[in-house]
MIZA-685441 format. One line per field, with one value per residue: residue in one letter; z, x, y of N, C-alpha, C in turn. Coordinates in steps of 0.2 Angstrom, whole numbers, plus 5000, padded with zeros to 4 digits. Atoms other than C-alpha are relative to their C-alpha. Example, Ala and Ser with C-alpha at 12.3 -4.5 7.8 and 13.67 -1.06 7.14 Angstrom:
! residues 2
rest: c(a:s)
n.z: c(5000:4999)
n.x: c(5004:4996)
n.y: c(4994:4994)
ca.z: c(5039:5036)
ca.x: c(5062:5068)
ca.y: c(4978:4995)
c.z: c(5000:5003)
c.x: c(5004:4996)
c.y: c(5006:5005)
END
This chain:
! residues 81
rest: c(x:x:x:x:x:x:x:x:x:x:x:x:x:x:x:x:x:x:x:x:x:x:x:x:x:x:x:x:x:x:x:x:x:x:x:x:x:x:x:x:x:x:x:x:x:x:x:x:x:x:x:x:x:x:x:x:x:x:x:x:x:x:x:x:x:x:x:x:x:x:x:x:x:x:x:x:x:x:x:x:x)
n.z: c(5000:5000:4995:5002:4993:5002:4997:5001:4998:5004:5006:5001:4999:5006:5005:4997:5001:5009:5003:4999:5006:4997:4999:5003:4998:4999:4999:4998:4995:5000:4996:5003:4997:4999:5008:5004:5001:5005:5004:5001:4998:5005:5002:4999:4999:5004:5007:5005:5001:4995:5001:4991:4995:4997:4995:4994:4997:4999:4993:4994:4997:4995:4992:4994:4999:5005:5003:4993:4992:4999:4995:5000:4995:5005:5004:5006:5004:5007:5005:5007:5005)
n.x: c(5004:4996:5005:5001:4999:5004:4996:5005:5007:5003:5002:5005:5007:5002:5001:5006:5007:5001:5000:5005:5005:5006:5000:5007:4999:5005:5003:5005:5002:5008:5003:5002:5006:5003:5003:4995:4996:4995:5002:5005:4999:4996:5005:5000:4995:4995:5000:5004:4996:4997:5005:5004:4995:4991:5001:5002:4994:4996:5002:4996:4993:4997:5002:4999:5007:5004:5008:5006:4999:5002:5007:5003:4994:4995:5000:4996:4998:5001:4998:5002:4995)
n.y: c(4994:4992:4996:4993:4995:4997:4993:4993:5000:4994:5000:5008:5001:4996:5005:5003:4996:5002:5007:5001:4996:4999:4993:4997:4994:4999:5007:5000:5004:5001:5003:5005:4998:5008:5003:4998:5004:4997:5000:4997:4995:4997:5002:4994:4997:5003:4996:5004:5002:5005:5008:4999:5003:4997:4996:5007:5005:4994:4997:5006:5000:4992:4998:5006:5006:5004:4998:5002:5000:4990:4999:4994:4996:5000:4995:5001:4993:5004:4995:4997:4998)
ca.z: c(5000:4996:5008:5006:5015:5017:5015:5013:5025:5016:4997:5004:5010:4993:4984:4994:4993:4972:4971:4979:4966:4981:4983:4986:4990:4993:5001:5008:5025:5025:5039:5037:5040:5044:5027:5019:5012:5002:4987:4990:4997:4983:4971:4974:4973:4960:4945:4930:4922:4935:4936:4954:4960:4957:4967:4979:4983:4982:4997:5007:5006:5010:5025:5030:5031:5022:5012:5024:5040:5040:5055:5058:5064:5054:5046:5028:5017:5000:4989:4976:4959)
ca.x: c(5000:5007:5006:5004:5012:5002:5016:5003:4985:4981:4983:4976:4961:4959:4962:4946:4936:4937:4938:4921:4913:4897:4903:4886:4884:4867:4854:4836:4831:4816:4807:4803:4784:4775:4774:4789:4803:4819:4810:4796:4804:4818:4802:4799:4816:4825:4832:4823:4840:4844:4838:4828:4839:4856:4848:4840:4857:4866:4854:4858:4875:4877:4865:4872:4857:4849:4834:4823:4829:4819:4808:4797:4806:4821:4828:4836:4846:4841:4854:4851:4861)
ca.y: c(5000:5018:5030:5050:5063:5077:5095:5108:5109:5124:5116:5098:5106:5118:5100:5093:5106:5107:5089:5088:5101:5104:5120:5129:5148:5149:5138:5137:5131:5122:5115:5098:5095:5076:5066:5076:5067:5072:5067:5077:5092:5092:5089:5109:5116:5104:5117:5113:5109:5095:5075:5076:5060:5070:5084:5071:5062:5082:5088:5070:5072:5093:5090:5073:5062:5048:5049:5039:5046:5065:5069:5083:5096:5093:5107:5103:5117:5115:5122:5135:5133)
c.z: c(5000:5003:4999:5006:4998:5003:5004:5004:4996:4993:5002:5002:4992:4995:5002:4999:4992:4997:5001:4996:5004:5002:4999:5007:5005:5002:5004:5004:4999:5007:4997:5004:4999:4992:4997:5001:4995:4995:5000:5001:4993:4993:4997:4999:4995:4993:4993:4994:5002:5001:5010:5003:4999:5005:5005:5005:5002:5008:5005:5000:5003:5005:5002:5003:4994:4999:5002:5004:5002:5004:5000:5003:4999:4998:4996:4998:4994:4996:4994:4995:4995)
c.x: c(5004:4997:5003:5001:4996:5005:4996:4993:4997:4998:4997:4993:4996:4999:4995:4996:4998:4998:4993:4995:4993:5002:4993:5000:4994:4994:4993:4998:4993:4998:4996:4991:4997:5000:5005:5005:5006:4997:4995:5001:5004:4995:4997:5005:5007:5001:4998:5006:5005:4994:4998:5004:5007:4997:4998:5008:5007:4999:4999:5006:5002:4996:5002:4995:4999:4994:4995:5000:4998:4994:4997:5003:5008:5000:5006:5001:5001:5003:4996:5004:4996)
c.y: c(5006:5004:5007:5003:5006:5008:5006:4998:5004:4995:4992:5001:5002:4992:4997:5001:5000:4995:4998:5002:5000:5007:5005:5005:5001:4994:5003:4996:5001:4995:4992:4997:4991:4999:5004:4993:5004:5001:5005:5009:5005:5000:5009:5004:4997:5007:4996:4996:4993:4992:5002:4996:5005:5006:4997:5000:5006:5003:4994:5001:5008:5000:4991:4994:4995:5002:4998:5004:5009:4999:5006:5003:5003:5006:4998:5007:4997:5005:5001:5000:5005)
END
């Protein structure tokens, strides 16, 4: 196994951060209400240019959850592109 030394913090994070391409500016908290779901919420707020599962699986990963596991109460941030 090859192992990586890391010189730079600075240019290992800036490699991180680009390499993940979620870099997002602007975002919309929503309140999640009984009977919401990802699907339902991203459903409202997918850009018309965008497949609903890549926004789906975009706004599971920038808020950290799975796509079952939303309770009422919850509050997702539904980026804007």
């Amino acid at each position: 196994m090859k192992r990586y030394r890391i010189n730079s913090k600075l240019r290992f994070s800036i490699f991180l951060t680009d390499a993940q391409g979620d870099t997002v500016e602007r975002y919309e908290i929503v309140s999640v209400s009984y009977g919401d779901s990802l699907w339902t919420l991203a459903k409202n707020h997918v850009p018309k240019d965008m497949d609903i599962r890549e926004y789906v699986y975009h706004v599971a990963k920038y808020n950290n959850v799975d796509p079952g596991d939303l309770n009422p109460g919850d509050k997702i941030k539904l980026p804007i592109y």
